[in-house]
N, C-alpha and C positions, 0 to 999 in steps of 0.2 A: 286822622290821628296817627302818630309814630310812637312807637314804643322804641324809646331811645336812651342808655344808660349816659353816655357823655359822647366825645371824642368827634371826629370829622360826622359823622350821620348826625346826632343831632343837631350842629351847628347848620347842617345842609336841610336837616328837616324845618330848621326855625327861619333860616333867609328866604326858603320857597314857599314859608305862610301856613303850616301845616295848623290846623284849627286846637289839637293840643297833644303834650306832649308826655305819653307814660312814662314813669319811671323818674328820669332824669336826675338821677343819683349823683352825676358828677358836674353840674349845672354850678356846681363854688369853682370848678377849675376855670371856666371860662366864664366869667359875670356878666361880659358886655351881653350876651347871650339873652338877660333878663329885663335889657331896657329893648331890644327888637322884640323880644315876646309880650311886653306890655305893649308897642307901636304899634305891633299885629295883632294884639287880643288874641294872640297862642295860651288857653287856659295849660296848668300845671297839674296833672294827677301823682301825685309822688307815689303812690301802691306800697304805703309801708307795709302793710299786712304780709304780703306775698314772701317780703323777705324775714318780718318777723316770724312766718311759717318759716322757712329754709333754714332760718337761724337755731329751729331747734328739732323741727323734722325733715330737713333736708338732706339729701346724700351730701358726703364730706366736701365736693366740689361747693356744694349749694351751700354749704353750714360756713364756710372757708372765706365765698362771697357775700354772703351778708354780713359778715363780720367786719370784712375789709371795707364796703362801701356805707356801714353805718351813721360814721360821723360825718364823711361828707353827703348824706342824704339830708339828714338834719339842718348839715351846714348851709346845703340849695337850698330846703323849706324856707327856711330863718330868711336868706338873700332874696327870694323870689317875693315873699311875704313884704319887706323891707321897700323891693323895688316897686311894687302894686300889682303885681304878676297877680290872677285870677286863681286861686287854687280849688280845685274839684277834688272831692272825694272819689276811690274806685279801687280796687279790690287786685284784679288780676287775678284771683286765686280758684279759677276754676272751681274744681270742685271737691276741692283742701276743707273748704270752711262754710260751704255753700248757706245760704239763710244768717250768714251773722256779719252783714254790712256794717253795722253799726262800729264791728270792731276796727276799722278804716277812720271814724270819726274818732275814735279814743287814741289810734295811734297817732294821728297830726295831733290831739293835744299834746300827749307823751312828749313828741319832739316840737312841742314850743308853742305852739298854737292856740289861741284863747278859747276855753269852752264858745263862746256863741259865733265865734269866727266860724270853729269847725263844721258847726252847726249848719253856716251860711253855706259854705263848701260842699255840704250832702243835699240841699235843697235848692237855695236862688242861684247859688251858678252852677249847680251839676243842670237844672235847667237852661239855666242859659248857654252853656256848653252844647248842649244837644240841639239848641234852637227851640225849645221848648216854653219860651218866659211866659209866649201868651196862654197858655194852659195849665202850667206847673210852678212850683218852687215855690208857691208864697202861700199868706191865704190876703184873700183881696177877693171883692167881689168880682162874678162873671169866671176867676180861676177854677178848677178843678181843685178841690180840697180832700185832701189822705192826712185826717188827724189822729194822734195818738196822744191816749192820758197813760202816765207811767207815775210808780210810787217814788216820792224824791225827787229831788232836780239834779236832772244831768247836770247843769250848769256846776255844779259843786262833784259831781262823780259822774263822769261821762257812760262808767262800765254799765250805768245802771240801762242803757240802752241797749246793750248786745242779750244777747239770743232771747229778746222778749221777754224775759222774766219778771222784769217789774212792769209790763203794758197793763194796763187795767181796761182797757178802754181803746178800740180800734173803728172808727169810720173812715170807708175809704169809697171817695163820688158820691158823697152824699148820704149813704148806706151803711148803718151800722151792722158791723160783723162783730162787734166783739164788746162786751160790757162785765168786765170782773169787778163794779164798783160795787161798794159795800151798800148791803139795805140800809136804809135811813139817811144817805146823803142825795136822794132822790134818782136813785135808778133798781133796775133790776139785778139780782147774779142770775 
């Protein structure tokens, strides 16, 4: 993986096959960029969050650059999206936001991306990015299965997935951890 904003490193990070690539904020300046990351299967993490953090608690450097590189971050999503570029969901935000992943999935819709794409992005190929398919990312039998029932459909309001608040319902490998569902639609609180 290269955490790469644009300019000669990432173009060097994507000719040498790097498996994918953080950030890539400025991936509209150089396009051709997006058909060698499809040829190599270089997955795309854009880390909107990191800068949607910086953009309003950032030091003035930090607040100054996510402003500047906003539109063309969107503009690489949209290009990369376009060209059949792989996009993964991911954070980069240490420990700014830590437990609210989900907000990573609401930010690719923000800048363009269809609720259930996003969706794919946080599960089948953040799996497959890590080399995980045979285990993760789906539900399919023989896979490892992390299900969650949440109140609403994301598909219509994605927020409804961050910091847990509408989960009613958590099994993860089989094992239930978690049941807020109401008595009478057959489970327990």
């Amino acid at each position: 993986m290269c955490h790469a904003l644009g300019g000669p490193g990432l173009r060097l990070a994507i000719e040498v096959g790097v498996d994918s690539i953080e950030h890539g904020a400025y991936l509209d300046e150089d396009p051709d960029l997006l058909q060698m990351m499809v040829d190599k299967d270089i997955y795309f993490i854009p880390t909107f969050s990191v800068y949607t953090h910086d953009a309003v608690k950032g030091t003035p450097h930090g607040r100054a650059r996510a402003a500047e590189l906003r539109d063309h971050h969107v503009k690489s999503l949209e290009l990369a999206m376009a060209a059949g570029v792989k996009v993964v969901t991911g954070t980069d935000e240490g420990g700014w936001e830590h437990g609210n992943n989900a907000h990573e999935i609401n930010m690719l819709v923000e800048a363009g991306m269809v609720p259930m794409r996003a969706i794919v992005a946080a599960t089948g190929h953040a799996a497959l990015c890590l080399g995980l398919e045979a285990e993760i990312g789906r539900v399919a039998n023989s896979l490892q299965a992390d299900l969650i029932l949440v109140d609403g459909n994301p598909l219509e309001d994605m927020t409804r997935l961050e910091h847990g608040e509408s989960v009613r319902f958590v099994m993860k490998g089989g094992v239930l951890h978690l049941d807020r569902r109401e008595v009478g639609h057959g489970a327990s609180t």
